[in-house]
VMD Tcl script that draws the C-alpha trace (Angstrom):
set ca {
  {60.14 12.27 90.29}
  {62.57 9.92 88.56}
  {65.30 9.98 91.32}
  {62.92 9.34 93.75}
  {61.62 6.39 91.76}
  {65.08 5.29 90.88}
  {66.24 5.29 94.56}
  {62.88 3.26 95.60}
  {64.09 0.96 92.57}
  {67.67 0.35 94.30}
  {66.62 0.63 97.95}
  {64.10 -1.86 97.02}
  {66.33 -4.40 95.09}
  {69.48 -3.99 97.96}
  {66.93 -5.56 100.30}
  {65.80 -8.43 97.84}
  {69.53 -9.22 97.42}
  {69.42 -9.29 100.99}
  {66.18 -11.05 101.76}
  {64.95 -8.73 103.82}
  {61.81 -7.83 102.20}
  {58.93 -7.05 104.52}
  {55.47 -8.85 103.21}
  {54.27 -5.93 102.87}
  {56.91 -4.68 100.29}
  {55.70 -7.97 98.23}
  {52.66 -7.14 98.31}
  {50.17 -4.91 95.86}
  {52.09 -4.83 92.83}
  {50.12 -3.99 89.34}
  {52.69 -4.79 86.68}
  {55.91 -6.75 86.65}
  {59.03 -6.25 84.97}
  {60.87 -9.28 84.27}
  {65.02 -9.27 82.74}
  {65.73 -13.20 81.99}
  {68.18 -11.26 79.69}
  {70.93 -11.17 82.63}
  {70.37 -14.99 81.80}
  {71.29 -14.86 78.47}
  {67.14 -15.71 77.75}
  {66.20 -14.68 74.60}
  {62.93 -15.24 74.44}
  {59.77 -16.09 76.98}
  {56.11 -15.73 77.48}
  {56.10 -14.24 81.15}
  {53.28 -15.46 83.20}
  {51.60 -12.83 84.71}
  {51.27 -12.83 88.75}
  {47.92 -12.60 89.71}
  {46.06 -10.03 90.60}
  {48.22 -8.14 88.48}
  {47.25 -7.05 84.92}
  {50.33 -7.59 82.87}
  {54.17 -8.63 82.64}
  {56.80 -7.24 80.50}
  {59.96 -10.03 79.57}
  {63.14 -8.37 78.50}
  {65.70 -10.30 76.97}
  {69.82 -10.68 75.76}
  {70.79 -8.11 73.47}
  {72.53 -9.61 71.08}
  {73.91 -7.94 67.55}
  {71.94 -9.15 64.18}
  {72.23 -8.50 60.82}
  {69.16 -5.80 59.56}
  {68.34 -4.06 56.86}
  {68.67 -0.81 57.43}
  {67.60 1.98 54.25}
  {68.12 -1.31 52.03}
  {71.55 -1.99 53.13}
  {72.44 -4.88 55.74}
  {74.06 -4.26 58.86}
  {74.65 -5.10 62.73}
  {72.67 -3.73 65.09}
  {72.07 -4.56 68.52}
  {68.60 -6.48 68.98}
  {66.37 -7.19 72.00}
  {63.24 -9.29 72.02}
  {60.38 -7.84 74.97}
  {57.57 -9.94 75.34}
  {54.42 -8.66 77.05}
  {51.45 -10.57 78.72}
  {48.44 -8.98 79.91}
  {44.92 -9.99 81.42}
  {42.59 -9.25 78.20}
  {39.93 -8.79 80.85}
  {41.48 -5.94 82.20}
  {43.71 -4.59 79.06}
  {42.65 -4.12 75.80}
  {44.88 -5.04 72.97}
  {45.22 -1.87 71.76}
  {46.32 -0.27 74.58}
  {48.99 -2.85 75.22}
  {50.45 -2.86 72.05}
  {50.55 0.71 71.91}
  {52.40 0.73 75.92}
  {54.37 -2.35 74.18}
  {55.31 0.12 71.17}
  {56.15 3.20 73.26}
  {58.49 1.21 75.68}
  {60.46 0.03 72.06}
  {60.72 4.09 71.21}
  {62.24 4.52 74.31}
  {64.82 1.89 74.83}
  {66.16 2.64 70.94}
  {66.68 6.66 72.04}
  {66.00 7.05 75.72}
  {66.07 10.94 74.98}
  {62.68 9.96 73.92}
  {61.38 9.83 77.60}
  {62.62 13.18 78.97}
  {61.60 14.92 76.45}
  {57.95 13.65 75.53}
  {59.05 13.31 72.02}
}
mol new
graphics top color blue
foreach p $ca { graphics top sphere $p radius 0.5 }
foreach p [lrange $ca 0 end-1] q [lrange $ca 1 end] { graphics top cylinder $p $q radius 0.2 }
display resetview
């Protein structure tokens, strides 16, 4: 479930603060997230940790002028950047998980209910 997922995510990170992450708790990851954003990054090409088949950058949000139903106005913008093993991703796919995660950070509502 999400809590269950979200208290992993926190019970995990407490320890990193802490360095007291077992090897094993480093060890057979898939997919990184990566938030250079708390930085005040706005833009990177993540490197992807091997064996794993892709990374996901999130930057600064930062307000910019858009054009919005012809008009221009300030919205809040935030640049993600995804690399991926092409051996193990196709394109397609990633732009399309690349899309999905853009639908859901503009109206989280989105992910609960499978709109």
């Amino acid at each position: 479930s999400f809590s269950e997922i979200e208290k992993e995510i926190v019970d995990l990170g407490t320890k990193a603060k802490n360095n007291q992450l077992s090897i094993d708790e480093l060890q057979g990851g898939t997919f990184t997230i990566t938030n250079g954003g708390i930085y005040g990054s706005m833009l990177s090409t993540p490197i992807i940790n091997p064996p794993q088949s892709g990374v996901l950058g999130m930057h600064n949000i930062v307000q910019r002028a858009v054009v919005i139903d012809g008009k221009i106005e300030i919205r809040p913008v935030m640049y993600l950047a995804l690399s991926y093993d092409h051996r193990i991703v196709d394109g397609k796919e990633a732009v399309s998980f690349l899309v999905r995660v853009k639908e859901i950070l503009e109206d989280p509502r989105r992910l609960f209910l499978s709109l």
